[in-house]
Structures are given as C-alpha cells and as structure tokens.
N, C-alpha and C positions, 0 to 999 in steps of 0.2 A: 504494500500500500504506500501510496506514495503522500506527501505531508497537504497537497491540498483536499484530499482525499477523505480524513479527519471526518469531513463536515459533509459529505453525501452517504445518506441513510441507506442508499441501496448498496453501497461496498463496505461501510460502517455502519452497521445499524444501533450499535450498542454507544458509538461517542469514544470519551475519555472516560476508561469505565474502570480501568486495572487499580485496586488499592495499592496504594503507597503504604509499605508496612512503618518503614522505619523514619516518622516524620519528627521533627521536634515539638515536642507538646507543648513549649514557651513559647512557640511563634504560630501552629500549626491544628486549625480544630479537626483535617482530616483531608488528604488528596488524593488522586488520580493521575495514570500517567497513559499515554499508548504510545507504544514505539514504532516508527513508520522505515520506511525504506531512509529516508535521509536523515531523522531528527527525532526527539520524543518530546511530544506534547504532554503537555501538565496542567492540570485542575485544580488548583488548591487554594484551601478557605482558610484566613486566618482567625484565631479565636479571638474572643471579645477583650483580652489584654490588650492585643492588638489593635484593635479596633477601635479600642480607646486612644490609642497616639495617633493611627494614620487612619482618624475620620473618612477623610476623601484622598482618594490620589488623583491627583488632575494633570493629564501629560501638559496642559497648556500650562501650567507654571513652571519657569525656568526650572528651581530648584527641583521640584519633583518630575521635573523631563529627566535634569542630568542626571539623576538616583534611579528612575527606574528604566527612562527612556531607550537606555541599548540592550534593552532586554528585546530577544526577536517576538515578531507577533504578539508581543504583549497587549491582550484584552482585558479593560477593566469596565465595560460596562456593566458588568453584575457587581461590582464591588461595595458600593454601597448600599445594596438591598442585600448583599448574600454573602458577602465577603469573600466573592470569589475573585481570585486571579487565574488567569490563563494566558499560557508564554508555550514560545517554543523553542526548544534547545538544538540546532543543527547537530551534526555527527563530531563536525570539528571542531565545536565549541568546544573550551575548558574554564571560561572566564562568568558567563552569563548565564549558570546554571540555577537549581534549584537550589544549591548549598549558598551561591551568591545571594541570592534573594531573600534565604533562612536567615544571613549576616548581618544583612542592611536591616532586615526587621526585627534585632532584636536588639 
C-alpha cells in the first residue's frame, strides 16, 4: 500500500487502526500507527495533561509552525475536539518521528 492510499476505504478499509503498544502515558492517552510501502502513518491522542498546555496548535503561528510545522503530513484538524494528531513518518526519516513529537510534548 502505498502512503496516499491510507485514506481510500476500498484498499484500506480499517484507516490507522494498528495499536501502538508502547506509548508514553505523560504525553500519550493512546495511538495508532499503519505502515505503508514508503512511511508509517500515526494517530495519536494526547491526554488531558497535555491538553492543558497545548490548548490549540495552530500551524498559522510562527512559533507553533516552527515546533510542529516539519513534521510530514501533519493533521490537526481533530485536535481540539479529540486530541488527535496525525503525521507521517517517511522511511528515511530519523528526525520527525513519533519519539520527536513525544519530546516536544513533554
């Protein structure tokens, strides 16, 4: 499967569905991850600790561009209903992972 692929129901029907077993419970109410031909996509909810410091993350402010902004595909329209983030980690990536993300938020 390839990374745009994710998001059509007829080759993925299930989404980002795979639990993330070993998440950090200080930054982490619970994720998902799917792994594709080029990259693994990740779904994860930060808990309400969190969500007491980073209310909103809004790419249009500088400050909160440069902290989360080079994360790939990064989506945060569910973020403030649901506390969801979703990013995607190419293959080559070592910098802009899920443990990068785990650091900044905590």
């Amino acid at each position: 499967m390839k990374k745009k692929d994710v998001w059509n129901e007829d080759i993925n029907p299930d989404g980002i569905s795979e639990p993330i077993e070993s998440l950090l419970t200080d930054v982490w109410d619970r994720g998902y991850y799917l792994e594709t031909d080029d990259g693994i996509w990740y779904e994860v909810y930060v808990n309400d600790q969190i969500k007491k410091v980073y209310k909103k993350i809004n790419l249009d402010n500088d400050k909160q561009k440069e902290i989360f902004g080079k994360f790939y595909d990064i989506m945060l329209d569910h973020y403030e209903d649901d506390n969801q983030i979703t990013f995607f980690v190419p293959n080559n990536e070592t910098r802009y992972t899920l443990d990068k993300l785990t650091d900044i938020l905590i």
